[in-house]
N, C-alpha and C positions, 0 to 999 in steps of 0.2 A: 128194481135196480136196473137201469141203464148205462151201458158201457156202448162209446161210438169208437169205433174204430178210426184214429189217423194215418195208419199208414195203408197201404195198397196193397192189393194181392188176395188172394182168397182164406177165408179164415182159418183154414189148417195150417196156411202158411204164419199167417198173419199172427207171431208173438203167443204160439198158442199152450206151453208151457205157461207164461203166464197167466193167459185167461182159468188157466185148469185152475191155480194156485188161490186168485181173487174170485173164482165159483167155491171151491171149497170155504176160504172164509168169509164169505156173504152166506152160504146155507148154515154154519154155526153160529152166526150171530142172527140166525131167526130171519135172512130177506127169504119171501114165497116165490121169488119171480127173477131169473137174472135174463136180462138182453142182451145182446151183444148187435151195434149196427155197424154194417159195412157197407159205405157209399162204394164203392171201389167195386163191386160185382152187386149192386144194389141187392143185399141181400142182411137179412135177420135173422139171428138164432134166438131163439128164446127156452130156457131149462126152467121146468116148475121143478121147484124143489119138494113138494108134498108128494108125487107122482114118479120123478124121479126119469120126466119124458124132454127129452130134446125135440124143439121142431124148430123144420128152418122155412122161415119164406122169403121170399120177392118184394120187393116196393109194391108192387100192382096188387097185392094179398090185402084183405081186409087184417087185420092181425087182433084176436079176440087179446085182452088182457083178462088172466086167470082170475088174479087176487077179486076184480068185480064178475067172479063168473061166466065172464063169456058176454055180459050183459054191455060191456064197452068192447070197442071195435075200434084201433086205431091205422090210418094208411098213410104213410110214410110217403114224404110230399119233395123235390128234389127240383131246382128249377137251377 
């Protein structure tokens, strides 16, 4: 699951009752992976739900996607 962020500001700011609300229910209907992207301080959070691990990168990050193990590698491209 991918969620981009419209509005600006950094993500604690940025609606983040929300995002709590739509991670809770994407982990009970069974999503493994929620993103969250923020153009705005080029940054990503990504939460595995099996692990129960938040990590945040940068556009510049290679960013592994869990669900195929680590075996895809996506980077966030901004022009």
């Amino acid at each position: 699951m991918l969620k981009y962020s419209k509005r600006g500001g950094h993500l604690y700011h940025w609606n983040r009752r929300n995002n709590i609300q739509k991670l809770l229910k994407y982990k009970t209907a069974g999503v493994r992976e929620y993103w969250i992207v923020d153009p705005m301080v080029d940054q990503v959070i990504v939460y595995k739900f099996d692990t129960d691990i938040l990590m945040q990168y940068s556009f510049t990050d290679e960013i592994p996607v869990a669900i195929y193990d680590g075996d895809l590698r996506l980077k966030i491209k901004t022009e």
